[in-house]
N, C-alpha and C positions, 0 to 999 in steps of 0.2 A: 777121275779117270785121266791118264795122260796122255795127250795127243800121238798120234800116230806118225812118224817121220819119213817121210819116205826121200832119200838123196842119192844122188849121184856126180860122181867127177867124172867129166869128158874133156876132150881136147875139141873145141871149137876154130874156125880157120874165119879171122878177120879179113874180108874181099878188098882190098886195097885197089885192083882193078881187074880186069877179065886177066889177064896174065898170072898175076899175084896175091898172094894171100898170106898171112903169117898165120902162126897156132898162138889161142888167147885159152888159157887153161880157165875151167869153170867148174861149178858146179849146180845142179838142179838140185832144186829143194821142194818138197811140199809136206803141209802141214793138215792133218784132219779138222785142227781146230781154226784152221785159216783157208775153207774146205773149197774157194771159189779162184784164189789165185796161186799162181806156180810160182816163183821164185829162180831168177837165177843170178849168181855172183860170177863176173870176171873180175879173174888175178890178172890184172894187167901193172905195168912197170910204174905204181904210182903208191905214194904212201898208205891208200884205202882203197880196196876193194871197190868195183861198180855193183850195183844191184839193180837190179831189174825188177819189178811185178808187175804179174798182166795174167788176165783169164785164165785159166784151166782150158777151158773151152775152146779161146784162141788156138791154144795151142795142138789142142786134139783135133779137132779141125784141120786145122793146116799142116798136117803131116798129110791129110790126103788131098783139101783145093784150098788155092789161093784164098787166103781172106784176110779179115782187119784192116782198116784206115786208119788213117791220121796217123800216133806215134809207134805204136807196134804190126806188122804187116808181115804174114807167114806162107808160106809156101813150099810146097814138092819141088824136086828138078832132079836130073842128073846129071853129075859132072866127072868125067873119065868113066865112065857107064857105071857110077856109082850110087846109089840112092842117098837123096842130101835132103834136109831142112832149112831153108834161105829164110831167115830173122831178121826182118831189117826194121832198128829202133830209130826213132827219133825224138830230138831235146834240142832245149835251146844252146847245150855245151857243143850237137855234132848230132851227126848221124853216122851208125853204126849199119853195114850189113855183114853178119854173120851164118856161116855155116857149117851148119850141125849135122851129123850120123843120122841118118833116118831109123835104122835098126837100133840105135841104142837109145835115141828119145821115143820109138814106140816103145820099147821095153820098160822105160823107168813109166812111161805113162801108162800104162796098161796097171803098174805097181800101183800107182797112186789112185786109179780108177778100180782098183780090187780094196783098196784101203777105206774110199769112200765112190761107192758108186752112182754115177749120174744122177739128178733129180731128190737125192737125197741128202746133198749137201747142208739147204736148210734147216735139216734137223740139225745138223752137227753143231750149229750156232745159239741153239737151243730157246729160238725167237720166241717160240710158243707157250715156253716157260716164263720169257720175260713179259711177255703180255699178259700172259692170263694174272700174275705179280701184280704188272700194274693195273689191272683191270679188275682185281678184285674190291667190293668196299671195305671199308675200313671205319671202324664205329668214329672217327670224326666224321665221314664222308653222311653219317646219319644224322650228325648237328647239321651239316651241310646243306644237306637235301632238304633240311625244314623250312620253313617260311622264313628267313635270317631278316624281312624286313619288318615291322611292327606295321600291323593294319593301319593305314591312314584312316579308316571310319572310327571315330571316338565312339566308344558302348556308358560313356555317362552323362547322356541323355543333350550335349552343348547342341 
């Protein structure tokens, strides 16, 4: 079965200060078979693309309260009475805060949440498969399980 794609291109606005902001063209990615983290690429003015991944979660989340520590941190606001998404990444190249469409990251996430919906993501990894695989025996595992040491007690009669 081949994984389910769900992507999007938006125009994202890099905060440079409360005044200013440039447009960082991107794109949202998510993957059924990668069914825990979102994906997003800036085309920014550099030989290679930036890539980003972080939660699923984080991000569903934080289109309605603040949340996330440390490198990734998401939140609601509005700016010019607009509905926004404020991403603010961080690395040891920089810190990035970015803002996103609130209407067009719920809509691609709502996609990817019909694609694979909450709580059911584990299956899609197909853990349960891998385990029971390795958890099955296997006619070594029955040499195995035998006595593999020779009894210390001698049976001729010393």
């Amino acid at each position: 079965m081949h994984p389910t794609v769900v992507e999007r291109e938006l125009e994202l606005r890099l905060v440079l200060s409360p005044e200013r902001s440039i447009p960082v063209p991107a794109r949202l990615a998510y993957r059924s078979d990668d069914p825990f983290a979102v994906h997003i690429t800036f085309h920014i003015n550099s030989e290679q693309p930036v890539d980003w991944t972080f939660a699923r979660e984080l991000l569903v989340e934080g289109v309605f309260r603040p949340c996330g520590h440390g490198d990734v941190r998401v939140w609601p606001t509005k700016v010019d009475g607009r509905g926004v998404v404020l991403i603010a990444l961080s690395s040891p190249a920089g810190d990035a805060l970015l803002e996103a469409p609130a209407a067009q990251v719920s809509a691609w996430l709502e996609r990817t949440l019909r694609a694979v919906p909450p709580g059911t993501e584990a299956e899609r990894l197909g853990l349960d498969d891998v385990l029971a695989d390795l958890l099955t025996p296997t006619p070594a595992d029955d040499l195995w399980l035998r006595d593999p040491w020779l009894s210390d007690e001698s049976t001729d009669g010393e």
